[in-house]
C-alpha positions in Angstrom: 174.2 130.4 165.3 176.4 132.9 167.2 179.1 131.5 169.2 181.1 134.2 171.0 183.9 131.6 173.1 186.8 134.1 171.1 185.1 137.0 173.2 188.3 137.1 175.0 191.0 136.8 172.8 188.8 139.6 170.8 188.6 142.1 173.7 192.4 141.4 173.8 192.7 142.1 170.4 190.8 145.3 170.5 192.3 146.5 174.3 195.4 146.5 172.1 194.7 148.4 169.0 193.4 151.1 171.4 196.7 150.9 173.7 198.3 151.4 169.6 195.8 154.5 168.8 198.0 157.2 171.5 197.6 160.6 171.2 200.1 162.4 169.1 201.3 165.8 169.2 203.7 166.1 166.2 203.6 169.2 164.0 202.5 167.7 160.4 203.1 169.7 157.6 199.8 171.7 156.9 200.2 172.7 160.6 203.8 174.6 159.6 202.1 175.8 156.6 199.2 177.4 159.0 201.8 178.9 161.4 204.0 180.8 158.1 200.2 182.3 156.8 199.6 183.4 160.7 203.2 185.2 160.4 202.7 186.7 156.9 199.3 187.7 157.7 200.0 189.8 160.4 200.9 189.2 164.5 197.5 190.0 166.3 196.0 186.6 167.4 192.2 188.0 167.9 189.5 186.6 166.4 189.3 188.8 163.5 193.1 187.3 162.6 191.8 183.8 163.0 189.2 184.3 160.5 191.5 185.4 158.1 194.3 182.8 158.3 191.1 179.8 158.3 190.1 182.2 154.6 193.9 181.9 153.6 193.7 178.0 153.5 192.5 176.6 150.7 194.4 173.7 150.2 192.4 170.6 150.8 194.6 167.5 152.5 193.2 163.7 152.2 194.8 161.1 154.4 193.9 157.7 152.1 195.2 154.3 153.4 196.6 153.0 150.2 198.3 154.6 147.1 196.2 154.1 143.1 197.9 152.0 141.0 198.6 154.4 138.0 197.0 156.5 135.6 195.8 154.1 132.7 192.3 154.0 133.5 191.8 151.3 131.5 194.6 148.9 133.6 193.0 149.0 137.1 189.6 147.7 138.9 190.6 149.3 141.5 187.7 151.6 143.7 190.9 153.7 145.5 192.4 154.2 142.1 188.8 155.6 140.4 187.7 158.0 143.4 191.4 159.8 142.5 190.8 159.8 139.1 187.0 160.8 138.8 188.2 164.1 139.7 190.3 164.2 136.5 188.5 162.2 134.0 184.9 162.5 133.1 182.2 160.1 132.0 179.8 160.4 129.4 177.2 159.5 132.1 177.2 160.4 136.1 175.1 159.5 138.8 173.2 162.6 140.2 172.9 162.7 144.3 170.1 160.6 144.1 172.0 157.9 142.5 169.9 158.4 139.4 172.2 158.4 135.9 172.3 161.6 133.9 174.2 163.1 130.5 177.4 164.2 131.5 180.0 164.8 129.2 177.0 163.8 127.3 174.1 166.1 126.2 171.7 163.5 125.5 171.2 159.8 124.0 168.3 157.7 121.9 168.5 154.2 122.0 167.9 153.4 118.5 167.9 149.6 118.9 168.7 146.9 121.0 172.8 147.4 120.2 173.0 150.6 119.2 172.9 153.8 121.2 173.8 157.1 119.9 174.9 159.7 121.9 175.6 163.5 121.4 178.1 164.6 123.0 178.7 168.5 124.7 180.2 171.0 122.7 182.6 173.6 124.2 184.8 170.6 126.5 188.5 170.9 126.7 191.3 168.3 128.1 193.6 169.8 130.4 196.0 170.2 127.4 193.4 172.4 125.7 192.6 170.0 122.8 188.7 169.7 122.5 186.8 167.0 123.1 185.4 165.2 120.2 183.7 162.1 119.3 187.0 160.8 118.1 188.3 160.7 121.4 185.2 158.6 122.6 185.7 156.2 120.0 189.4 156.0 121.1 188.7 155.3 124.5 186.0 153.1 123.9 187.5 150.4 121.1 190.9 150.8 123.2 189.3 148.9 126.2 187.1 146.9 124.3 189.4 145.1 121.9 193.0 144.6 124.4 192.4 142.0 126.6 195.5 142.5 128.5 193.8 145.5 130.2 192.2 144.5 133.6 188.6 146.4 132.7 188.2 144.5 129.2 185.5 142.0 130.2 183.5 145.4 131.3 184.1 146.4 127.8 184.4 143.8 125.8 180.2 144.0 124.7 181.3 146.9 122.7 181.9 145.6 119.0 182.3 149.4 117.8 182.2 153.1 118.0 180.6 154.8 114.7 181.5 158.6 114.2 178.4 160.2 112.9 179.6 163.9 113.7 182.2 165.5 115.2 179.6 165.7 118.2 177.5 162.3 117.9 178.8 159.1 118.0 177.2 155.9 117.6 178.1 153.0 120.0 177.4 149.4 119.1 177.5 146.4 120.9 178.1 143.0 119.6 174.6 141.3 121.1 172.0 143.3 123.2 173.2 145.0 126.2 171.1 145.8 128.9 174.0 147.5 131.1 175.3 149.4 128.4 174.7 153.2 130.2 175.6 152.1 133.6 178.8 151.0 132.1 179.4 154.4 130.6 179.0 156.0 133.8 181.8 154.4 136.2 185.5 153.3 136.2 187.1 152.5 132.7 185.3 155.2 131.0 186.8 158.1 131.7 187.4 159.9 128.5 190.6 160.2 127.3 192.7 162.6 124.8 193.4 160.5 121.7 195.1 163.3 119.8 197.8 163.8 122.9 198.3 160.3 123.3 198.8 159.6 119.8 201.6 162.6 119.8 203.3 162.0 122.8 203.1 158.2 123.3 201.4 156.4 125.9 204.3 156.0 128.5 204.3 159.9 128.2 200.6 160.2 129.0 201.4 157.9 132.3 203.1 160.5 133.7 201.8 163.4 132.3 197.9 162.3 132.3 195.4 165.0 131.1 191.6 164.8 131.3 188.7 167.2 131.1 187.8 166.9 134.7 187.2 169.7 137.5 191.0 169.4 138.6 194.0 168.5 136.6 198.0 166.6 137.3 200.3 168.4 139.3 202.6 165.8 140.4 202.7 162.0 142.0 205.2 161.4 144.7 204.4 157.2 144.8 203.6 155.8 148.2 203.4 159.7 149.0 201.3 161.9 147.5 199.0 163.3 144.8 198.3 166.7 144.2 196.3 168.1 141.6 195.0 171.9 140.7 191.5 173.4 139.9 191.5 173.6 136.0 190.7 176.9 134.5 188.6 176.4 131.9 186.6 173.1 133.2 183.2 172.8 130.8 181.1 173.5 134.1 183.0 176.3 135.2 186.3 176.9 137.3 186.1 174.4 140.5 188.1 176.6 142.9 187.0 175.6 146.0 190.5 174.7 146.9 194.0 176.0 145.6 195.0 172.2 145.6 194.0 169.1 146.2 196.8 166.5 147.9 195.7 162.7 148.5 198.4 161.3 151.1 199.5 158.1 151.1 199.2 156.6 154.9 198.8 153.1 155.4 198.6 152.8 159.6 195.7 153.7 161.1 197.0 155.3 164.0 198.8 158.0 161.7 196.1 158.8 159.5 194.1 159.9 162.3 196.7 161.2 164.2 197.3 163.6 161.4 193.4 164.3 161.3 193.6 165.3 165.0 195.9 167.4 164.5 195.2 169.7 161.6 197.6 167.9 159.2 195.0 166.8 157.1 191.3 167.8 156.2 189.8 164.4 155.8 191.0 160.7 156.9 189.2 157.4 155.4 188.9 154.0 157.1 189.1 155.6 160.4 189.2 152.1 162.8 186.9 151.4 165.5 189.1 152.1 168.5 189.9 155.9 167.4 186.2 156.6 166.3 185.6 158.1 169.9 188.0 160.0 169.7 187.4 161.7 166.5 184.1 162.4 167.3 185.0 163.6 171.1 187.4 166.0 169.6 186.1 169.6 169.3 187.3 170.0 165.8 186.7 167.2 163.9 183.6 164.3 163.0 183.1 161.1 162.4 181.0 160.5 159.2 179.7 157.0 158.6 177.6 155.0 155.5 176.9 152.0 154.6 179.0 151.3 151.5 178.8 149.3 148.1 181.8 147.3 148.8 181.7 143.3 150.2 184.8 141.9 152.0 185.3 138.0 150.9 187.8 135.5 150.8 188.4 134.4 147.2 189.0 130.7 147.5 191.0 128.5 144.7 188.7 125.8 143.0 192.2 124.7 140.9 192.9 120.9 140.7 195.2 119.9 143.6 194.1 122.4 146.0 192.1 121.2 149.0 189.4 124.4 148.4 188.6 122.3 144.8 186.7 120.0 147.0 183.0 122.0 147.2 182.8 120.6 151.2 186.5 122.1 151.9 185.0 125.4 150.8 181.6 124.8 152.7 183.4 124.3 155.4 185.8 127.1 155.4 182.1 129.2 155.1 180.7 127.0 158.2 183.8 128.2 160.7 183.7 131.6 159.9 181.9 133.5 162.1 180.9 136.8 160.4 178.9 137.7 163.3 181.7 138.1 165.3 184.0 140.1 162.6 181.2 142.7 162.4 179.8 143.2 165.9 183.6 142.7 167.6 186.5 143.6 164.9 184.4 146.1 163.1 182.1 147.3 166.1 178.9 147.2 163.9 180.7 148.9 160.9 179.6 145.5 158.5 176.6 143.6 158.2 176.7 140.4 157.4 176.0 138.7 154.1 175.7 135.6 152.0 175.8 137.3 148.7 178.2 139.8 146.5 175.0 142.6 145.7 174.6 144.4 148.1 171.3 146.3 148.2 170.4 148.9 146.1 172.2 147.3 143.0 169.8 145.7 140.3 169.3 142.2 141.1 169.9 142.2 145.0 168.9 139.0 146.6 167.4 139.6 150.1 167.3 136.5 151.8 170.7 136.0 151.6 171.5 139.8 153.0 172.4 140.5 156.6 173.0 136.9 157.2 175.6 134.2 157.5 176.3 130.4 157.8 178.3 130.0 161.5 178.4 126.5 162.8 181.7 124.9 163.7 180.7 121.2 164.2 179.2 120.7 160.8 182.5 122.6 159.2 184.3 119.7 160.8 181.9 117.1 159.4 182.0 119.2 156.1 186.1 118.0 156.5 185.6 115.1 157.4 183.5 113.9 154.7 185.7 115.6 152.4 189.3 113.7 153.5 190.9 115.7 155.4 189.3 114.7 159.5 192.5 116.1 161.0 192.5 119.9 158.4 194.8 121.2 156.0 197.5 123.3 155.9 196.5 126.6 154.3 197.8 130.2 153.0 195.9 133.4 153.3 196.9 136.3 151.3 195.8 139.6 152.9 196.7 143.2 152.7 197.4 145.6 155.5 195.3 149.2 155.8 193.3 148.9 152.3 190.1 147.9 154.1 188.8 148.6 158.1 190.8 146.2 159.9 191.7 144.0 157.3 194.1 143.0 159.3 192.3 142.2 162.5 189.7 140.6 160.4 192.3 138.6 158.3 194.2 137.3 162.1 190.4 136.6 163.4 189.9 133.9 160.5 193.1 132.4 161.1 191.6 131.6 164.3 188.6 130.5 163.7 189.8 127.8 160.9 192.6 126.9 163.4 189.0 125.6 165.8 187.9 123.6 162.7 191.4 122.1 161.9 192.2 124.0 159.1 196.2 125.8 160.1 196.2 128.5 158.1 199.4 130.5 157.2 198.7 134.1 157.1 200.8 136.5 154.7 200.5 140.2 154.7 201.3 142.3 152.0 201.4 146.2 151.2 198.3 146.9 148.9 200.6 147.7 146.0 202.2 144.5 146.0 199.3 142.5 146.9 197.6 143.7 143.3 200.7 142.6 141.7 200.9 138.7 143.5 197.2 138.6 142.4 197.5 140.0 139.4 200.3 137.3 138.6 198.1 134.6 139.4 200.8 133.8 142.2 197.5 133.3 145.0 197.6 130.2 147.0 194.3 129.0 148.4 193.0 132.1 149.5 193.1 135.5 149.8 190.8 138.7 151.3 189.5 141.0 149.0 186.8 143.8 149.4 184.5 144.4 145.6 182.7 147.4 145.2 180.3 148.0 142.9 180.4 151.0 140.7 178.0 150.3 138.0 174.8 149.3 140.8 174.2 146.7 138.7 174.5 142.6 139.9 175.4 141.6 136.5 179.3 143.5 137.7 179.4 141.7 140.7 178.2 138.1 139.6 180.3 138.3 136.0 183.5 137.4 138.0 181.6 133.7 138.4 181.9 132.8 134.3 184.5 130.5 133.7 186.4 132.9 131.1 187.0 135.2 133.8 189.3 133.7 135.6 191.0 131.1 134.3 194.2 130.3 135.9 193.7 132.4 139.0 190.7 131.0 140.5 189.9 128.1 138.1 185.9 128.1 139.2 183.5 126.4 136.6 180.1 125.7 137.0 178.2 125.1 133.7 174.8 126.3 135.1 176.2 129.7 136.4 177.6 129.5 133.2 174.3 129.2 131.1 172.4 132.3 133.5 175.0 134.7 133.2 175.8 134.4 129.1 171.5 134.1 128.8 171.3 137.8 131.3 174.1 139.2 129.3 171.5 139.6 126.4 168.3 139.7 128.0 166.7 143.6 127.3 163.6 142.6 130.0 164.2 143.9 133.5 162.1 141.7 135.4 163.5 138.3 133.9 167.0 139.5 134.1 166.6 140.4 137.4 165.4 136.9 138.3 168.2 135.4 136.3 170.7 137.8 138.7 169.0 136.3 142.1 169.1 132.8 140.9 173.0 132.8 140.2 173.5 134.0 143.7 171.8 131.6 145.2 173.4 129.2 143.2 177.0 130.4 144.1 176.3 130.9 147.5 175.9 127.3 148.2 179.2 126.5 145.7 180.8 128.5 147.5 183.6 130.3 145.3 184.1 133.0 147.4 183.2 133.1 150.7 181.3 136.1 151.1 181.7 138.2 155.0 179.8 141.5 155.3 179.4 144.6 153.3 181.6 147.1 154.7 180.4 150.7 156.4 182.3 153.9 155.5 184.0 155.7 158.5 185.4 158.7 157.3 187.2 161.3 159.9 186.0 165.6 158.6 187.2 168.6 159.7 184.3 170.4 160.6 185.6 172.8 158.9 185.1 170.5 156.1 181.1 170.1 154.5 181.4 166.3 153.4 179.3 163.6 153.4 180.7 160.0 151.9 178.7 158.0 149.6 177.8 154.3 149.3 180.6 154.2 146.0 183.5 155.5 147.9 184.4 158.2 145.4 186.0 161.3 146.8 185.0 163.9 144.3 186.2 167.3 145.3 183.8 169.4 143.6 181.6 167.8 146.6 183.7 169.0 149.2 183.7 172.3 150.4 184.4 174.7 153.0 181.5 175.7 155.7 
């Protein structure tokens, strides 16, 4: 049900982010670092001087479009935030390169009943401060993010009633009803490990700027909106990680400078590289464009509140019906999405097919959908985006302005810097909609489709439906894999036809590498330096 009339106004669109996307010859910052080594290491510019001066750097440079949102792991569901810190706090469990979960900080585990799992934990692991690791800094972690529901990765938690100390090396952790997620939780974002000793000593505002972990690199300094930089630490329990001398994450929201800085040594590797530059990383002798399909699903989260057009289950039907994913992907995103219907993506437990790598496009019934619905002439609207978090968020967010605009629907768009986007969300301050992207860290549906209970969002999205309801809380406990499976695919059929969000495509990485660089991304969007090396 493709209809391509915006073809024009599109090529437009894209003719001009190319014009935007100019070559740039300014000297970044690395490239003045490069030029003092080629003095210090001596004048002769032959090969053999080359070589040395490409040993000499060892400082590895990531161009990232939007800054993390602090250092309380707990406070944040943020996939940007997490691929900084995974490479300063551990998990007791991480996914091996074949996406299967092994021990980590972890030795090994028995599950000795439906909510009880013990684990036993390494010996020999230090924090960066050089306390050791111990179960009680599990439990600390653990029963901090399970029992404060101000902290944004509670309902992750909340299953965990307790954490029993059996040994200074085994711990016991116990969940209030069965839990059939409970290791796929332990192995992504909130459960970094953290250093209750050093907290508990320094206070916790101190530990916000002075984080420590037992990860493979530890804090150097955070310049916000700037930089991160972080060292190898010395005695890491795997060994010294010293690939690199540092590590710096830069903070570069436009496009055109992130790969501008790419091209021209300032920096090692560049995410969300946009469609109009990719030939021109991948045509330039020194750098490549890696690309994968990723875990994450770009939507428009649409309020069901009392007062608000999108409460009317048509209004948000219809929204669905003039939104022409096909064009987003194949024109804004030049193939880098594919279409879907539902928020699992595949290769998460619970993925429903049919409604993957499809979409609803049909502009007439989106106007009967309104009619039907009160409003024959539209609405007036606000949409809530941010700028350079996703791949042409923005395009995609001015594109759906447009196509509403053909149903009736005028729609005020209002850009925001990711930072304070987070925060107007965060405050519940959203108007009717707004554009989000949700990856999935744990690979399980259950993370994806939780957001759909009616305790999760209460005064920010306000979306109730009883049946949804009555699946989720019945998979939350249910210990067989096939049923719960079942119950997963049901709810998303469910909600796709309800409508709460309206669900786009799942995005494709595009990452720009030195080739210099040996990289590959992966579906979760981590950037874990210990996979990054030089060829």
């Amino acid at each position: 049900m493709k209809r391509h009339y915006l073809f024009l106004s599109l090529l437009f669109v894209l003719l001009l982010l190319a014009a935007c996307s100019g070559n740039s010859t300014t000297t970044t910052e690395k490239d003045a670092t490069k030029d003092n080594e080629t003095t210090e290491t001596g004048t002769d510019t032959g090969t053999e001087n080359t070589n040395e001066v490409a040993e000499v750097d060892r400082d590895l440079v990531i161009a990232i479009g939007s800054d993390m949102l602090g250092f309380d792991i707990h406070n944040h569901n943020n996939t940007s935030t997490e691929s900084i810190h995974q490479n300063m706090f551990d998990y007791l469990f991480k996914r091996d390169e074949s996406n299967e979960l092994q021990p980590w900080l972890a030795e090994s585990y028995e599950i000795i009943d439906d909510t009880t799992i013990q684990v036993v934990l390494k010996q020999g692991v230090k924090f960066h401060n050089g306390d050791e690791f111990t179960a009680e800094d599990v439990k600390f972690t653990l029963e901090r993010v399970a029992t404060d529901s101000a902290l944004k990765e509670h309902p992750n938690y909340k299953q965990i009633k307790e954490v029993q100390i059996i040994d200074p090396y085994t711990v016991q952790i116990i969940t209030h009803a069965p839990e059939p997620s409970i290791i796929h939780r332990l192995a992504r974002l909130g459960s970094g490990m953290l250093p209750k000793n050093y907290i508990e000593e320094n206070g916790w505002d101190h530990f916000l700027t002075n984080p420590v972990g037992t990860g493979p690199y530890k804090f150097v300094k955070w310049d916000r909106d700037s930089q991160i930089v972080f060292e190898p630490f010395d005695d890491y329990f795997l060994g010294k990680i010293d690939e690199w001398d540092t590590v710096t994450f830069r903070i570069i929201p436009e496009d055109s400078t992130r790969v501008s800085e790419l091209l021209t040594g300032g920096v090692d590797i560049a995410t969300n590289i946009p469609p109009a530059d990719w030939e021109r990383v991948e045509n330039n002798d020194k750098t490549s464009l890696k690309q994968e399909v990723s875990n994450r699903v770009l939507f428009l989260v649409l309020r069901t509140t009392d007062g608000y057009p999108t409460a009317d289950v048509k209004v948000r039907q219809a929204i669905d019906y003039a939104i022409d994913d096909g064009v987003l992907t194949e024109f804004a995103l030049q193939g880098a999405g594919i279409p879907t219907l539902t928020m699992v993506g595949p290769g998460n437990f619970g993925h429903e097919p049919s409604l993957y790598n499809t979409y609803n496009y049909d502009l007439e019934k989106a106007k009967q959908l309104l009619a039907e619905a009160g409003y024959p002439n539209g609405f007036d609207m606000t949409l809530h985006a941010s700028k350079g978090r996703y791949l042409q968020d923005g395009e995609v967010a001015e594109l759906i302005v447009g196509m509403l605009a053909q149903a009736g629907i005028n729609v005020k768009l209002e850009f925001s810097e990711w930072s304070n986007f987070v925060q107007l969300r965060n405050a519940n301050e959203n108007k009717e909609a707004y554009l989000l992207g949700l990856g999935n860290s744990m690979y399980d549906g259950a993370y994806s489709l939780d957001r759909f209970h009616t305790e999760r969002f209460v005064g920010h999205t306000d979306y109730s439906n009883p049946e949804v309801d009555a699946i989720l809380n019945e998979s939350r406990t249910n210990m067989d894999s096939a049923s719960r499976e079942v119950q997963l695919q049901e709810i998303q059929k469910i909600v796709a036809e309800d409508v709460p969000y309206v669900t786009l495509y799942l995005e494709k990485i595009n990452t720009g590498v030195n080739n210099a660089i040996d990289y590959t991304p992966t579906s979760d969007e981590m950037l874990y330096v210990p996979t990054i090396k030089r060829k």
